[in-house]
C-alpha positions as CSV (number, residue, x, y, z in Angstrom):
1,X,-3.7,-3.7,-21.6
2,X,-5.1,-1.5,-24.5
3,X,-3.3,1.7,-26.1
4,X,-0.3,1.0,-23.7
5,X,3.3,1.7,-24.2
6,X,7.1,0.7,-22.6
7,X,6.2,2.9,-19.5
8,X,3.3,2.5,-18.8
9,X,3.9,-1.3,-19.7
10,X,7.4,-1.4,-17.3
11,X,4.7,-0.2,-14.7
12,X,2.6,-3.1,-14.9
13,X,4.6,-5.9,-15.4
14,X,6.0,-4.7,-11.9
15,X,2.5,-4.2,-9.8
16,X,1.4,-7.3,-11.5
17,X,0.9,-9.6,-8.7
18,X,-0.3,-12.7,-10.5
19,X,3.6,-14.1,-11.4
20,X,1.4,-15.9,-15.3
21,X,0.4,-12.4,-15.8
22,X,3.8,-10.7,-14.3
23,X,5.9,-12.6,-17.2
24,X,3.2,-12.7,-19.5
25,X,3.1,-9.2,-19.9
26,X,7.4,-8.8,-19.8
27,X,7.5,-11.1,-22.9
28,X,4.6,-9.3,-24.7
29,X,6.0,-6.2,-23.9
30,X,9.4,-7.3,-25.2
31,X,7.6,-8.5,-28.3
32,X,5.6,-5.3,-29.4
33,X,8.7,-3.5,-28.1
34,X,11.0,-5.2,-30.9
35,X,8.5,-5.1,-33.6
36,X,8.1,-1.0,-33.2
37,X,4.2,-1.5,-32.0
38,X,4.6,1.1,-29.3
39,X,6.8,3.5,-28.3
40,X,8.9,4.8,-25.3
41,X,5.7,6.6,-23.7
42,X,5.5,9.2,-21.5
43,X,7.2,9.3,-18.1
44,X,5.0,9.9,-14.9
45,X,6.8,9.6,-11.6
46,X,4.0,9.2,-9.7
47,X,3.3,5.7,-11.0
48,X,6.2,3.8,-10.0
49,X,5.2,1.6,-7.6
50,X,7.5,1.5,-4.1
51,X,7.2,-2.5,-4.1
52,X,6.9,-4.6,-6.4
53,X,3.6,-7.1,-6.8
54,X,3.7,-10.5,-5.6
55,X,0.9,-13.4,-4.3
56,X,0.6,-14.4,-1.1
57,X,3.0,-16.5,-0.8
58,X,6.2,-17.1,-0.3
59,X,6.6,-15.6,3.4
60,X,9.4,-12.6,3.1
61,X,11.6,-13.3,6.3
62,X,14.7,-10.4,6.5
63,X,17.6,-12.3,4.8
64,X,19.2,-13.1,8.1
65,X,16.4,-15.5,9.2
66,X,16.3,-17.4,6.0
67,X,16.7,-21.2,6.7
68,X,20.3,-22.9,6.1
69,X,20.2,-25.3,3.0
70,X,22.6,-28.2,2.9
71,X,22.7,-29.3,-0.7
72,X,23.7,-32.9,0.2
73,X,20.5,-33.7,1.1
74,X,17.1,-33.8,-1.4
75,X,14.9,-31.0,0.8
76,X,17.9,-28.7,0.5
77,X,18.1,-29.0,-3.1
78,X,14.7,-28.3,-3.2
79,X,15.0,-25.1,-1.6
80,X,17.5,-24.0,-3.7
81,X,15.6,-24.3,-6.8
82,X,13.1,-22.2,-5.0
83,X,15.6,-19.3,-3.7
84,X,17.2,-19.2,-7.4
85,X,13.3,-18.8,-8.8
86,X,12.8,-15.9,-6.2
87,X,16.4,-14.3,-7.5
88,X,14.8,-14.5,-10.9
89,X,11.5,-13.2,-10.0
90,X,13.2,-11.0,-8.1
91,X,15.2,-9.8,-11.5
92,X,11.7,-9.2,-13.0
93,X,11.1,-6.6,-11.4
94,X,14.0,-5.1,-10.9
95,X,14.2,-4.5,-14.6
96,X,11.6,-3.5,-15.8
97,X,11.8,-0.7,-12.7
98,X,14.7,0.6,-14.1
99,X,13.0,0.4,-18.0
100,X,10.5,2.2,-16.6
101,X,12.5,5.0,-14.6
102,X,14.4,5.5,-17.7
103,X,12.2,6.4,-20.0
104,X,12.1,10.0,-18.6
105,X,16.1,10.3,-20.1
106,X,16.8,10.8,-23.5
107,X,19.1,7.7,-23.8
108,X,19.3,5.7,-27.2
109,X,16.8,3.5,-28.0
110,X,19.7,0.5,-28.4
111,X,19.8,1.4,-24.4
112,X,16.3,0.0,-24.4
113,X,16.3,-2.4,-26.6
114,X,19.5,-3.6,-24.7
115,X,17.1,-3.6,-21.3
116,X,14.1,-4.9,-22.8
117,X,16.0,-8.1,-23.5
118,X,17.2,-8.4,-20.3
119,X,13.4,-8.2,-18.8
120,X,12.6,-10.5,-21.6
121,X,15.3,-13.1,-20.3
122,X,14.5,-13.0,-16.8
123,X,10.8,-13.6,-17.1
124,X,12.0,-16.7,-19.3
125,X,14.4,-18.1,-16.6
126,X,11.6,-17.4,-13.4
127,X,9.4,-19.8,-15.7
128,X,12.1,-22.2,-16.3
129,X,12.7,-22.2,-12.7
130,X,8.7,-22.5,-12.0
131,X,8.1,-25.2,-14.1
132,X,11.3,-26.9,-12.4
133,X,10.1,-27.0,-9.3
134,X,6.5,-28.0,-10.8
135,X,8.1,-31.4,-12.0
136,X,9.6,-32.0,-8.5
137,X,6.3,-31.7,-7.1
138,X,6.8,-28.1,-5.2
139,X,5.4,-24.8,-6.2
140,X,7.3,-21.8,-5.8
141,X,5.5,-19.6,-2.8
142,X,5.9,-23.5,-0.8
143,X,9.2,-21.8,1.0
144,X,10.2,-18.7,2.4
145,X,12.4,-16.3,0.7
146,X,13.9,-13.3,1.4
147,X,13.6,-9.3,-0.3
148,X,17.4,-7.8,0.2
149,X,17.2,-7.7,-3.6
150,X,13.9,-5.2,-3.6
151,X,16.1,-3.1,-1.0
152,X,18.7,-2.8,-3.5
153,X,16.3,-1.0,-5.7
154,X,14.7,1.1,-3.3
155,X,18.6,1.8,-2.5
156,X,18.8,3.1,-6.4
157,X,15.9,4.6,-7.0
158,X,17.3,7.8,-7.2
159,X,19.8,7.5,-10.2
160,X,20.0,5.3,-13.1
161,X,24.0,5.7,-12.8
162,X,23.3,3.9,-8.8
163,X,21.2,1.0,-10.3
164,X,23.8,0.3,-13.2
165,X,26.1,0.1,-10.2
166,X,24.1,-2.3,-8.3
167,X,22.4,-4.6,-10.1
168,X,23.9,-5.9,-13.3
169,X,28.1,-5.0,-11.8
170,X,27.1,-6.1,-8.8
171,X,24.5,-8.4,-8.1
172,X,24.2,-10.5,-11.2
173,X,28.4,-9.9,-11.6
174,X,27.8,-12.1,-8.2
175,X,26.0,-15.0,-10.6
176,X,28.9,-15.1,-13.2
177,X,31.1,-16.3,-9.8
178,X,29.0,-18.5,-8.5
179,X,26.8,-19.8,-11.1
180,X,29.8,-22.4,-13.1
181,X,30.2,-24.0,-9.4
182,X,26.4,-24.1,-9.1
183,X,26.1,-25.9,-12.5
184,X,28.9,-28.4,-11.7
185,X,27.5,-29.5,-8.3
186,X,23.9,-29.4,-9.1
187,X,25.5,-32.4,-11.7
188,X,27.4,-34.0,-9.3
189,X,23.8,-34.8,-7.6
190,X,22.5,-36.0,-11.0
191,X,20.3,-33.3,-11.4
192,X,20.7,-32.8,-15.2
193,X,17.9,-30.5,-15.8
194,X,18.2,-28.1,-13.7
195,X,21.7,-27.9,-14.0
196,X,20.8,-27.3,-17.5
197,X,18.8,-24.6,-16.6
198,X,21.8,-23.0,-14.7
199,X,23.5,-22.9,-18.1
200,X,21.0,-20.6,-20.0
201,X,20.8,-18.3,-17.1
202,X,24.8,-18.4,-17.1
203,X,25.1,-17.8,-20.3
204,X,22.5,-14.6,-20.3
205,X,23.6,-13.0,-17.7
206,X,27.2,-12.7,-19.5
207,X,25.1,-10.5,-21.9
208,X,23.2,-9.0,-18.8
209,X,26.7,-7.7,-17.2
210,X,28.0,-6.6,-20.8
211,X,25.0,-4.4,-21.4
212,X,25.8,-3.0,-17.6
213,X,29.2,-2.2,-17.7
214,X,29.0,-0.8,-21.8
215,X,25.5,1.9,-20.4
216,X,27.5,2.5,-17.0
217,X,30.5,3.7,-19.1
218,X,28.2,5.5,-21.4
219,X,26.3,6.8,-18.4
220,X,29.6,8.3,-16.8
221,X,31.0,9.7,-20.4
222,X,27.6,11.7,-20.3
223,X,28.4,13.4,-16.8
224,X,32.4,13.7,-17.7
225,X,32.8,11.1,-14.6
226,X,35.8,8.5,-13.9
227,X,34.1,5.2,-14.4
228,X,36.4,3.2,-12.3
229,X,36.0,5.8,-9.0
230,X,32.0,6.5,-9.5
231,X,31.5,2.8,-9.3
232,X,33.5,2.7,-6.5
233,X,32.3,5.8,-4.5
234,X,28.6,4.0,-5.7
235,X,29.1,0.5,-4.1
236,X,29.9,1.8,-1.0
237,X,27.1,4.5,-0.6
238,X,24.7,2.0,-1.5
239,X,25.7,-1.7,-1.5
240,X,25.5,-3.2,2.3
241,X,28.8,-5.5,2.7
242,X,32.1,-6.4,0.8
243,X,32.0,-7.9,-2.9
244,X,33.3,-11.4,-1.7
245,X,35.7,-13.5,-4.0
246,X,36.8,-15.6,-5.7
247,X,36.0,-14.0,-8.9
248,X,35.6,-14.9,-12.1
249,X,37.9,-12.3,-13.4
250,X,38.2,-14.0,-17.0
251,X,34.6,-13.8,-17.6
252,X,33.7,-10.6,-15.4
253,X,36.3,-9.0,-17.9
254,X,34.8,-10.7,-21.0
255,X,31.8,-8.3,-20.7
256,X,33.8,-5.0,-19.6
257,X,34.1,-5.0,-15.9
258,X,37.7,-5.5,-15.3
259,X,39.6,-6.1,-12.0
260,X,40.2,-2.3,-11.5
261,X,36.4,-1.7,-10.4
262,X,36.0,-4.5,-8.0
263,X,38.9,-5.6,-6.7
264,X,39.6,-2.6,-4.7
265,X,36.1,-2.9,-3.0
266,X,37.0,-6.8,-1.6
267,X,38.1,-7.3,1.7
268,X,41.9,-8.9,1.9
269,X,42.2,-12.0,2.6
270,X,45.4,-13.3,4.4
């Protein structure tokens, strides 16, 4: 791309369908971004794309037909390495959507900077993932996968203070529960390197959750709302289900979203 800037760059990295050129373009964007060679650009609605690009493959089933995976067994293993690449693919795009659909607002730069990283990170683990399931002799597209997680942004579109809710206190809040027990039984099956890879994404999505909660607080402060409530009143307007526990309350709290905004919103149990 010539004479392009963040929005116009968000754009693309989403329509991109070719997934080398999708995180080629998040990672030189991120670069030019942090070395002050463009700017924010100038918002047009009428660019954002309503889905995201992708190849031909993988076949989008609705999440309820998705095939079972036992993770005692190599093939299920396999398929898990390919979901967790779709989930990061998946985070791609959701991103840079919201980079791109706030550059319209006159939020802080350190807001984008704070994003841009995170679009950065996540085209570094979908590679990390790719080239995974490269050296176990698959190619991501081999399996189906599902979209719920484009519904979530579609679900969002709307209001930055939505997507906030959503996606990094809610959906990748989801990794920092599950992720630890991933890494440790991903070992137990002596798969060391992608149980390694499991630990960077941990690790970034700490920061990923951290940057959520501190521009959702921000966010409310801006509209004189109750942080604790509007997340709340969000999750169930526009997240389908309960938030399921056990959570990881130490770490969830680590990066500013305490018990009080989840805990409430989780069915009991007993």
């Amino acid at each position: 791309m010539q004479n392009y800037d963040l929005f116009d760059g968000a754009v693309a990295v989403v329509k991109a369908n070719d997934l080398s050129e999708k995180t080629d373009l998040a990672l030189k964007l991120g670069s030019d971004w942090f070395h002050r060679r463009i700017g924010k650009g100038r918002f047009d609605a009428s660019q954002l794309p309503e889905l995201p690009g992708r190849p031909e493959k993988p076949i989008l089933l609705p999440p309820g037909k998705m095939p079972k995976r036992n993770l005692n067994n190599e093939k299920g293993r396999q398929a898990h390495i390919h979901a967790l690449a779709h989930i990061e693919l998946s985070a791609v795009d959701l991103t840079w959507d919201l980079i791109a659909r706030s550059a319209g607002t006159k939020l802080p730069r350190s807001y984008f900077d704070n994003w841009v990283q995170v679009g950065m990170e996540e085209a570094k683990h979908f590679r990390m993932l790719e080239t995974r399931l490269e050296e176990i002799g698959m190619e991501y597209g081999d399996l189906p996968a599902h979209d719920g997680l484009w519904q979530s942004c579609a679900e969002t579109a709307h209001s930055l203070l939505a997507r906030l809710a959503i996606i990094p206190l809610v959906l990748e809040a989801r990794g920092l529960d599950i992720t630890p027990i991933m890494i440790e039984r991903t070992k137990l099956h002596g798969d060391l390197a992608t149980a390694k890879i499991l630990q960077t994404i941990y690790n970034d999505e700490k920061r990923h959750v951290a940057f959520g909660a501190k521009w959702f607080r921000y966010m409310c402060d801006l509209e004189s709302k109750k942080p604790v409530e509007t997340f709340q009143g969000l999750v169930r307007n526009h997240f389908r289900g309960a938030l399921k526990p056990p959570f990881n309350d130490k770490v969830r709290s680590a990066a500013g979203l305490t018990p009080q905004f989840y805990k409430p919103l989780a069915p009991i149990i007993g």
